[in-house]
mmCIF file of the N, C-alpha and C atoms, coordinates in Angstrom:
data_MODEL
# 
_entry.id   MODEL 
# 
loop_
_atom_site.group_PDB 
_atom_site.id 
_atom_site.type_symbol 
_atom_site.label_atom_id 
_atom_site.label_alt_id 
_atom_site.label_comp_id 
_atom_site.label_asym_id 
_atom_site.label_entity_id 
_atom_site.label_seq_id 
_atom_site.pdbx_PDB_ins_code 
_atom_site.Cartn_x 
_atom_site.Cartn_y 
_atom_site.Cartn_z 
_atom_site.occupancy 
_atom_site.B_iso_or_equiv 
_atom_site.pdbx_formal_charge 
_atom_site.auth_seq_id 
_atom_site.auth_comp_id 
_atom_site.auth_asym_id 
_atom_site.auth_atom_id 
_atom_site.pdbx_PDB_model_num 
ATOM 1   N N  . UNK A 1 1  ? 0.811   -1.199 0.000   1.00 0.00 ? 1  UNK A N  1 
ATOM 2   C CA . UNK A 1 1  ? 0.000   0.000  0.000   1.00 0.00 ? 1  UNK A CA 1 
ATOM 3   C C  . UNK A 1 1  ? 0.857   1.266  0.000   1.00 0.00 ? 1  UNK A C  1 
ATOM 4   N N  . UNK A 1 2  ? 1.944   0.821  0.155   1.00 0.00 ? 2  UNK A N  1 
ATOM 5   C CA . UNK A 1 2  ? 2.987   2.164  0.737   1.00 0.00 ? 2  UNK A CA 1 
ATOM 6   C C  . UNK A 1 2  ? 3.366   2.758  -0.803  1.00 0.00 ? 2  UNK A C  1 
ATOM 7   N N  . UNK A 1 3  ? 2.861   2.104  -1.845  1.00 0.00 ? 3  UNK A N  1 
ATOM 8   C CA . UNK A 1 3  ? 3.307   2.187  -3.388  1.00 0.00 ? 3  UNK A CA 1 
ATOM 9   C C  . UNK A 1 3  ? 2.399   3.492  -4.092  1.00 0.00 ? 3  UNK A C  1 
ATOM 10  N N  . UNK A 1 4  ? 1.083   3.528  -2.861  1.00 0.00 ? 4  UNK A N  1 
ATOM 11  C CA . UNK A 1 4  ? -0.022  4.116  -3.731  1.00 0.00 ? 4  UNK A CA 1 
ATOM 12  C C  . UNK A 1 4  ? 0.035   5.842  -3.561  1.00 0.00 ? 4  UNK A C  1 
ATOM 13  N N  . UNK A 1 5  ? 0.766   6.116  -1.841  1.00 0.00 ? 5  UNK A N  1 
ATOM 14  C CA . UNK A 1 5  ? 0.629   7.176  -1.710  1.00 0.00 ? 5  UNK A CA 1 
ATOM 15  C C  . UNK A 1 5  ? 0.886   8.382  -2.341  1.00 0.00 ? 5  UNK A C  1 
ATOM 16  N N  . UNK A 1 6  ? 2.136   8.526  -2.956  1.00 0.00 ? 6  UNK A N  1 
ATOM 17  C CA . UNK A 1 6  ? 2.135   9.860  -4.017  1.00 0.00 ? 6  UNK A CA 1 
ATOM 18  C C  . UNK A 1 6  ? 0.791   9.897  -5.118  1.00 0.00 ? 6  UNK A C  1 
ATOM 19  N N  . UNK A 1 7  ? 0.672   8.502  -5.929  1.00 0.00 ? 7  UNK A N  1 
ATOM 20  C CA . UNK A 1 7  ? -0.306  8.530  -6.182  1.00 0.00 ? 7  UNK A CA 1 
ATOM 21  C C  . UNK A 1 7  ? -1.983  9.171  -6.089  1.00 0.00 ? 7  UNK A C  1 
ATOM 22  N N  . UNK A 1 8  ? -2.240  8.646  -4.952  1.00 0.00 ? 8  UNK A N  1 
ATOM 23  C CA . UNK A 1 8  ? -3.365  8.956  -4.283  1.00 0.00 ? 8  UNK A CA 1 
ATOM 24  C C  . UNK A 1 8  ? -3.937  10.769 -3.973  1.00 0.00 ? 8  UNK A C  1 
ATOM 25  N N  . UNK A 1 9  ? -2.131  11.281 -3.636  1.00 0.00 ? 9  UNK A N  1 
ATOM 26  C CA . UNK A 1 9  ? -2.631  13.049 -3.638  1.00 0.00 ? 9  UNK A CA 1 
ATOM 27  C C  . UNK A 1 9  ? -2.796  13.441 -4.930  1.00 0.00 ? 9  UNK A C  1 
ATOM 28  N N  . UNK A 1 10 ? -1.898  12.990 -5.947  1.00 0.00 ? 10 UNK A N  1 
ATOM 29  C CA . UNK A 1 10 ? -1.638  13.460 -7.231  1.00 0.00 ? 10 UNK A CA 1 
ATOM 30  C C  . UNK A 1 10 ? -3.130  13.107 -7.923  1.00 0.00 ? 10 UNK A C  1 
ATOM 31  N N  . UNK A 1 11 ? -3.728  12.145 -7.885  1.00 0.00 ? 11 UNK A N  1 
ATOM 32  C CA . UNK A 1 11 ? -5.614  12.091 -8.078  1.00 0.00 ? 11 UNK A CA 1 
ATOM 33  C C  . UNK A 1 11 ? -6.328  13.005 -7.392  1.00 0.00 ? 11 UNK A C  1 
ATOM 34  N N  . UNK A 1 12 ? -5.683  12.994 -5.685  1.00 0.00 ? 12 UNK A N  1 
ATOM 35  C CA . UNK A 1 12 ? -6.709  13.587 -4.985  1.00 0.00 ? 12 UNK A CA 1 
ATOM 36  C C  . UNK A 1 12 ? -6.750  15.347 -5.643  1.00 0.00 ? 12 UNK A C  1 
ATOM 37  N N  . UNK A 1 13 ? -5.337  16.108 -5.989  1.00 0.00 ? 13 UNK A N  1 
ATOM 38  C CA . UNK A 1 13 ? -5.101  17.226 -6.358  1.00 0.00 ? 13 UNK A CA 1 
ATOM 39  C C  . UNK A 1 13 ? -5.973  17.456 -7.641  1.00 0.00 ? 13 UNK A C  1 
ATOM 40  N N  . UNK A 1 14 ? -5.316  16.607 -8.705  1.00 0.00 ? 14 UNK A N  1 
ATOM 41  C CA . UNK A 1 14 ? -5.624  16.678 -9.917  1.00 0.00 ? 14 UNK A CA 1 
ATOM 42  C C  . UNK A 1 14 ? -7.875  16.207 -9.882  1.00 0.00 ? 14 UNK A C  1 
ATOM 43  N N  . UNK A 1 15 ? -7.821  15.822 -9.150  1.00 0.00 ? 15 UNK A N  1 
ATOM 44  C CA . UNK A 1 15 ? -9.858  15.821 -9.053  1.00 0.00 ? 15 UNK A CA 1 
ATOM 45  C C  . UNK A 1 15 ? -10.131 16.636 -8.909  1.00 0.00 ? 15 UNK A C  1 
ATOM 46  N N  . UNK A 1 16 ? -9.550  17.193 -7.381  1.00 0.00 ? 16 UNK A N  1 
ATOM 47  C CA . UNK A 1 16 ? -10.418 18.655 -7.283  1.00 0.00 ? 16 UNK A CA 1 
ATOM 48  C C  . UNK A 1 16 ? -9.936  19.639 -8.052  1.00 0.00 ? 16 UNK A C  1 
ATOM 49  N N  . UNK A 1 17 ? -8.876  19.627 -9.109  1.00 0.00 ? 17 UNK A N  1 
ATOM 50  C CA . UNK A 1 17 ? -8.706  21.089 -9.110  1.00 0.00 ? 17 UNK A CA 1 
ATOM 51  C C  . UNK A 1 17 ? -9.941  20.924 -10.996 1.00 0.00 ? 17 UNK A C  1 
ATOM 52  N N  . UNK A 1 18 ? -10.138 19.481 -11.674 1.00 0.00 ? 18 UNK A N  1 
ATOM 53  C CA . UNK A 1 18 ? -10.815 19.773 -12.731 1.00 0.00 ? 18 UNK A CA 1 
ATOM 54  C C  . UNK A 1 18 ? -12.364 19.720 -11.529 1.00 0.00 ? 18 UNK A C  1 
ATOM 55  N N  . UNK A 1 19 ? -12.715 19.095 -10.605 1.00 0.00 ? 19 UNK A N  1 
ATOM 56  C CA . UNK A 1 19 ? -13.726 19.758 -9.994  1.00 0.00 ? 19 UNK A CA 1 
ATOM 57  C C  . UNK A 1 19 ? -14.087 21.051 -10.264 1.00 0.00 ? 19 UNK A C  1 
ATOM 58  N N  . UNK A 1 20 ? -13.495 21.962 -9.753  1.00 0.00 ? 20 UNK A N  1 
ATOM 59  C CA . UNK A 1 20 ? -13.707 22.591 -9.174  1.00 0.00 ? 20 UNK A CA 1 
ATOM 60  C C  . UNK A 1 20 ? -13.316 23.866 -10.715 1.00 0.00 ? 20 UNK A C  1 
ATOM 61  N N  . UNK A 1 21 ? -12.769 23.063 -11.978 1.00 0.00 ? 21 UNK A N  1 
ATOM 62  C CA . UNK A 1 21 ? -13.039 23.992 -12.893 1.00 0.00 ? 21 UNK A CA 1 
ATOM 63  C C  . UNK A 1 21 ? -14.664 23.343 -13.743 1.00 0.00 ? 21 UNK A C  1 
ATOM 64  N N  . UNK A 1 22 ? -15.048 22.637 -13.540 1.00 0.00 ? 22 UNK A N  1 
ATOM 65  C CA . UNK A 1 22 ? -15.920 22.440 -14.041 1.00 0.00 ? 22 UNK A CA 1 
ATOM 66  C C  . UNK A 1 22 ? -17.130 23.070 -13.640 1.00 0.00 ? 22 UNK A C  1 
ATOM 67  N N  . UNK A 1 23 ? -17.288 22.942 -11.997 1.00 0.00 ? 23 UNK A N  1 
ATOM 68  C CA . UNK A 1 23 ? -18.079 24.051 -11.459 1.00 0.00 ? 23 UNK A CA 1 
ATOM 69  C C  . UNK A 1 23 ? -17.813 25.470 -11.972 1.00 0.00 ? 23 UNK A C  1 
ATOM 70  N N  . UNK A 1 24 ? -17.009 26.039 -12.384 1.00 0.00 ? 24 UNK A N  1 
ATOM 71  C CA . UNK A 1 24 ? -16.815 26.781 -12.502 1.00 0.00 ? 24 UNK A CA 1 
ATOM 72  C C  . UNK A 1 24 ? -16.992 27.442 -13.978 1.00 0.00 ? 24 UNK A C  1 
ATOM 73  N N  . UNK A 1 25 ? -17.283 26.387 -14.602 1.00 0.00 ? 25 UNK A N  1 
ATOM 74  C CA . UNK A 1 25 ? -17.726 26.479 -16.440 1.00 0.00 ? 25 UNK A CA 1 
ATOM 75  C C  . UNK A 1 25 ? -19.378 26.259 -16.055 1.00 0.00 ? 25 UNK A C  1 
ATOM 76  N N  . UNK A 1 26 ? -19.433 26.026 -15.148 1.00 0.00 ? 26 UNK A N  1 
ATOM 77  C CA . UNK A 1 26 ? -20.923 25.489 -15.249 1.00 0.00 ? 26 UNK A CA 1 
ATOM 78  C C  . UNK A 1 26 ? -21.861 27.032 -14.823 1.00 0.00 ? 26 UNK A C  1 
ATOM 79  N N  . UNK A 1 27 ? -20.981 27.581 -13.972 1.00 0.00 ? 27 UNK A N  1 
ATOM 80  C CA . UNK A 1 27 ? -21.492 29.264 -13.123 1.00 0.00 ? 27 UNK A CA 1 
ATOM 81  C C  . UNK A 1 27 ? -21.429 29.929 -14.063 1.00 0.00 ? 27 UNK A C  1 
ATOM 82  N N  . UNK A 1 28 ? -20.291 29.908 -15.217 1.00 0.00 ? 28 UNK A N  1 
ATOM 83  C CA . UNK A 1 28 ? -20.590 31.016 -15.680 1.00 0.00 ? 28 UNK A CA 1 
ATOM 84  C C  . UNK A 1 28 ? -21.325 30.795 -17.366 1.00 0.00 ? 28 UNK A C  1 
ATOM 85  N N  . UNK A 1 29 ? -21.375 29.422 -17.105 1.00 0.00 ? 29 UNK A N  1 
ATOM 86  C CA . UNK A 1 29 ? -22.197 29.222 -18.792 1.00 0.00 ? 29 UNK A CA 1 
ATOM 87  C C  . UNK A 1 29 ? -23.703 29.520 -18.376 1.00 0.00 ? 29 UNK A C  1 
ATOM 88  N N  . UNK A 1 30 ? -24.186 29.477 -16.793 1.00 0.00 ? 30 UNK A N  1 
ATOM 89  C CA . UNK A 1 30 ? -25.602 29.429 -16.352 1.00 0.00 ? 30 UNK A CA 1 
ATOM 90  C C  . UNK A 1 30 ? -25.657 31.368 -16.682 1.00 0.00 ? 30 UNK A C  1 
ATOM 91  N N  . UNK A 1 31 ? -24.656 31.755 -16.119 1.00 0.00 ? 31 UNK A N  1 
ATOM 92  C CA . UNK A 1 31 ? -24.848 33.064 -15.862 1.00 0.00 ? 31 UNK A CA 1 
ATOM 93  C C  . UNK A 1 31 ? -24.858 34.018 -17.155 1.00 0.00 ? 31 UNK A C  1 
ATOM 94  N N  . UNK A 1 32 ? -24.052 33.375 -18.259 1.00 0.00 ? 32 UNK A N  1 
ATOM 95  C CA . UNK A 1 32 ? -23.758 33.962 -19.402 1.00 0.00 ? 32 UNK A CA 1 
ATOM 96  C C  . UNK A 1 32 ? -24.945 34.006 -20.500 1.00 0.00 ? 32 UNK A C  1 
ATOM 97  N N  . UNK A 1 33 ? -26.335 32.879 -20.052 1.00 0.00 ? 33 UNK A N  1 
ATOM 98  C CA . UNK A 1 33 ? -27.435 32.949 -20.788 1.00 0.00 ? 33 UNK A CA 1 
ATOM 99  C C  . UNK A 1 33 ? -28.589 33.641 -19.391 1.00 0.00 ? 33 UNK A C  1 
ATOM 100 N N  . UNK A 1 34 ? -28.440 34.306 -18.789 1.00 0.00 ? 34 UNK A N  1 
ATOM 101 C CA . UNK A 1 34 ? -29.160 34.737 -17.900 1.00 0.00 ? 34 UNK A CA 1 
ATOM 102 C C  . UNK A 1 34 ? -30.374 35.805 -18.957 1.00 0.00 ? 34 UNK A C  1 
ATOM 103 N N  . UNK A 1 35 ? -31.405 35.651 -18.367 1.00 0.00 ? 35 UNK A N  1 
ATOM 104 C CA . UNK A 1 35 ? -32.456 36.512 -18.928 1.00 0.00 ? 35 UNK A CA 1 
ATOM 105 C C  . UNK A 1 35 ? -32.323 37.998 -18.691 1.00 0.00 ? 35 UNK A C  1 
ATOM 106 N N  . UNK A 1 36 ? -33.199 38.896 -19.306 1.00 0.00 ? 36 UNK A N  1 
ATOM 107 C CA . UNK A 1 36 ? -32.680 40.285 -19.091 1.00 0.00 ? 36 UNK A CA 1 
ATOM 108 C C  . UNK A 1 36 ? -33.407 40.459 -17.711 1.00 0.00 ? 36 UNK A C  1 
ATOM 109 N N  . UNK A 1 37 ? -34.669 39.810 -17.594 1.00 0.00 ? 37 UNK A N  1 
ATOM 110 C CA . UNK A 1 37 ? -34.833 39.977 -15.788 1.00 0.00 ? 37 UNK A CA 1 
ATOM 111 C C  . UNK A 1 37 ? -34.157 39.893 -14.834 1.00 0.00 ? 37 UNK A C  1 
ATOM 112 N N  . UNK A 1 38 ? -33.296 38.607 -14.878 1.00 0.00 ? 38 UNK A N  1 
ATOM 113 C CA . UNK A 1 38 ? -32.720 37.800 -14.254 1.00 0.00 ? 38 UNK A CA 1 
ATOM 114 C C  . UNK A 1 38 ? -31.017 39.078 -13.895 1.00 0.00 ? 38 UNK A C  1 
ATOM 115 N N  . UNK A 1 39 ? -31.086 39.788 -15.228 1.00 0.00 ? 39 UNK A N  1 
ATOM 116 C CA . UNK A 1 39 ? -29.176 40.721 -15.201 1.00 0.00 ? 39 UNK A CA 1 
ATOM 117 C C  . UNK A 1 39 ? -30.200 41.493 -14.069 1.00 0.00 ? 39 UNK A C  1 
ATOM 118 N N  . UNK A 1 40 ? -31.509 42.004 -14.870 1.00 0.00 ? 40 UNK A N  1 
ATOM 119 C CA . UNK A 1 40 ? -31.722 43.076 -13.601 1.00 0.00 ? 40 UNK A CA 1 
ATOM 120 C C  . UNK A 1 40 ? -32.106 43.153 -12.169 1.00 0.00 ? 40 UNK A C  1 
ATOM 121 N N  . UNK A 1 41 ? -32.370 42.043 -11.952 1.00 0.00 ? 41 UNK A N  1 
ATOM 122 C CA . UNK A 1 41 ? -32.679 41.651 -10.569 1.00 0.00 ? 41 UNK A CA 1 
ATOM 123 C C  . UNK A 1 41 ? -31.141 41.692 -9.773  1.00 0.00 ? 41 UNK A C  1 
ATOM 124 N N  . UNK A 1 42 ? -30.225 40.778 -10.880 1.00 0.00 ? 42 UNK A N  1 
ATOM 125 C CA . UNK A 1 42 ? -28.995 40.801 -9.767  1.00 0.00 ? 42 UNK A CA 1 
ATOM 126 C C  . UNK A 1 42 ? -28.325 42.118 -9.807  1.00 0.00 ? 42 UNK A C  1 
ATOM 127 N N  . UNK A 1 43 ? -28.435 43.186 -10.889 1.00 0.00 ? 43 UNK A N  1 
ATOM 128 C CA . UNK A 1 43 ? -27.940 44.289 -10.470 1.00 0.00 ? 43 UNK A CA 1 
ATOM 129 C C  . UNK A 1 43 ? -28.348 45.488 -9.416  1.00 0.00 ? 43 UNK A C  1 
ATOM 130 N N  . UNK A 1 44 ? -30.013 45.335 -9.236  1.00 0.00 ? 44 UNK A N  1 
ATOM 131 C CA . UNK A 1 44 ? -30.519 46.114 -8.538  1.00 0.00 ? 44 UNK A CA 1 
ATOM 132 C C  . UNK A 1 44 ? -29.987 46.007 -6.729  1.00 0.00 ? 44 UNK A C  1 
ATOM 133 N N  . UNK A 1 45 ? -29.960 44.385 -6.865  1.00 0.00 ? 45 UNK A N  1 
ATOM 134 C CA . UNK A 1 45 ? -29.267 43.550 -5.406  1.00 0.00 ? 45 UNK A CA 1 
ATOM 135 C C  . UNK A 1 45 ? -27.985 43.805 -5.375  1.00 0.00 ? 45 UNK A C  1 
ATOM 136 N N  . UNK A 1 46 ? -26.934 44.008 -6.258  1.00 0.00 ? 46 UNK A N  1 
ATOM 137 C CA . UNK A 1 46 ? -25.782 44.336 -6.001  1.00 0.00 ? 46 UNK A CA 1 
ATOM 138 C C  . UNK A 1 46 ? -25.935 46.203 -5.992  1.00 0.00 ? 46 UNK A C  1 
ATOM 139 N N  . UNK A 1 47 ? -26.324 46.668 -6.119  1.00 0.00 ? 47 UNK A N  1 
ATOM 140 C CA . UNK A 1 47 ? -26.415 48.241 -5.894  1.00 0.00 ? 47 UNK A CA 1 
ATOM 141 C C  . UNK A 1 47 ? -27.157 48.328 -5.022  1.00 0.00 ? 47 UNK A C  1 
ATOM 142 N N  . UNK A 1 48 ? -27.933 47.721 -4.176  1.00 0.00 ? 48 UNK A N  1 
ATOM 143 C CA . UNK A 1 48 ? -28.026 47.522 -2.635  1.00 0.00 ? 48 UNK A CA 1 
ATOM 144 C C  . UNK A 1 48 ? -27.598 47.102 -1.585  1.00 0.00 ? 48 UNK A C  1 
ATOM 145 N N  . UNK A 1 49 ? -26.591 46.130 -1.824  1.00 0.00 ? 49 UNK A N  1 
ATOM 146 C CA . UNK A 1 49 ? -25.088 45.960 -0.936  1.00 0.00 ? 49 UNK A CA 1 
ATOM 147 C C  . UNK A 1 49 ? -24.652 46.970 -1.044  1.00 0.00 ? 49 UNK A C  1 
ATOM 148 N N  . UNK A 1 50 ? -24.089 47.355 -2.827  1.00 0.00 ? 50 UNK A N  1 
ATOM 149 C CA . UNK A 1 50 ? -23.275 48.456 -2.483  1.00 0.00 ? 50 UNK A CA 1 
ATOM 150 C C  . UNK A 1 50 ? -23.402 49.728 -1.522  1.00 0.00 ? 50 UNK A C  1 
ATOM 151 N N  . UNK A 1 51 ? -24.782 50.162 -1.263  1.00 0.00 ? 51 UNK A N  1 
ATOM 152 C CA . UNK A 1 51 ? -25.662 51.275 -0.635  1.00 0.00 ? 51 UNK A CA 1 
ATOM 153 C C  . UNK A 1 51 ? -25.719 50.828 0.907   1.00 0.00 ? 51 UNK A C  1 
ATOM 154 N N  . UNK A 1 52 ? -25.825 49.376 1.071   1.00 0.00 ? 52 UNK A N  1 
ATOM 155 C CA . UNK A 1 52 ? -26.083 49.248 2.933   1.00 0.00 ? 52 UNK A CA 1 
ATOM 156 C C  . UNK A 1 52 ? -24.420 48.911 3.143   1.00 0.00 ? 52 UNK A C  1 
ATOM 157 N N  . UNK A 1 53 ? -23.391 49.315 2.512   1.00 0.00 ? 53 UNK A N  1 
ATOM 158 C CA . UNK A 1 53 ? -21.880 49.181 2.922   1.00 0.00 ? 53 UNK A CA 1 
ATOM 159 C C  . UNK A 1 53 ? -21.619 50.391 3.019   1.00 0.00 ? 53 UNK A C  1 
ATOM 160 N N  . UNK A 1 54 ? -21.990 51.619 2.171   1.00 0.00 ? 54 UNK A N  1 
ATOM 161 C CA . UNK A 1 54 ? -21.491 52.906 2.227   1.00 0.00 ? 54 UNK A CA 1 
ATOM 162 C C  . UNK A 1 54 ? -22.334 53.494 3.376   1.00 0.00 ? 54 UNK A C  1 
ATOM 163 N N  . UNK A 1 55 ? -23.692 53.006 3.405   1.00 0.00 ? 55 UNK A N  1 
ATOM 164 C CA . UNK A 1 55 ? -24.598 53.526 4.978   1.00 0.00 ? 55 UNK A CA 1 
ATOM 165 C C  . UNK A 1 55 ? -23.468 52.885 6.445   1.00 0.00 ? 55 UNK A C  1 
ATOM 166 N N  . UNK A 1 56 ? -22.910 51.930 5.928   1.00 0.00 ? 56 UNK A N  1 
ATOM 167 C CA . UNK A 1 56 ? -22.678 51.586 7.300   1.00 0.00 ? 56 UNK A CA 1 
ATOM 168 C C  . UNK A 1 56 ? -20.966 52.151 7.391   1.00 0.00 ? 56 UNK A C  1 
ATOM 169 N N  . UNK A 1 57 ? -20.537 52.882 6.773   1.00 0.00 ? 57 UNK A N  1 
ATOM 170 C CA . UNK A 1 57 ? -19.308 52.979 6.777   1.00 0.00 ? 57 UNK A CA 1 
ATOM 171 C C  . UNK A 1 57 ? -19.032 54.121 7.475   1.00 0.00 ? 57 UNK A C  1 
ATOM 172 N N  . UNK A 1 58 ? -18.301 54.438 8.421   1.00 0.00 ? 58 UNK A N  1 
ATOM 173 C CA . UNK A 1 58 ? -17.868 55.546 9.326   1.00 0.00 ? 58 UNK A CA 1 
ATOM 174 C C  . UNK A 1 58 ? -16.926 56.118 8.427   1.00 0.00 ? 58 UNK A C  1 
ATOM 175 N N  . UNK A 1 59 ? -17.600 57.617 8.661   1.00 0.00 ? 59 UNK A N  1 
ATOM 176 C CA . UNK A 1 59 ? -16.438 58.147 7.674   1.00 0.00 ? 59 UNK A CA 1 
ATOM 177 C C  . UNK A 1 59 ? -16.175 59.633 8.577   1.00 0.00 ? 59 UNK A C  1 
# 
């Protein structure tokens, strides 16, 4: 068993890292056909973070 270990990270590395690009083709192929509702909903929500960060910011 002592044969497998380099092995075993070099899968374990090499999985997650196409994991974790595949998720990552998958976010932005979902996001890249998004409806025009769908852009405006998430922009209105991100310009309302942006607005309750500058309310809360001591200046």
């Amino acid at each position: 068993m002592d044969f497998l270990g380099p092995y075993f990270w070099l899968f374990a590395v090499l999985g997650g890292a196409i994991i974790l690009g595949l998720a990552m083709a998958f976010g932005m192929r979902r996001s890249a056909h998004a409806t025009p509702r769908e852009k405006a909903v998430t922009e209105a929500a991100t310009r309302a973070d942006y607005a309750k960060e500058d309310a809360e910011r001591p200046d």
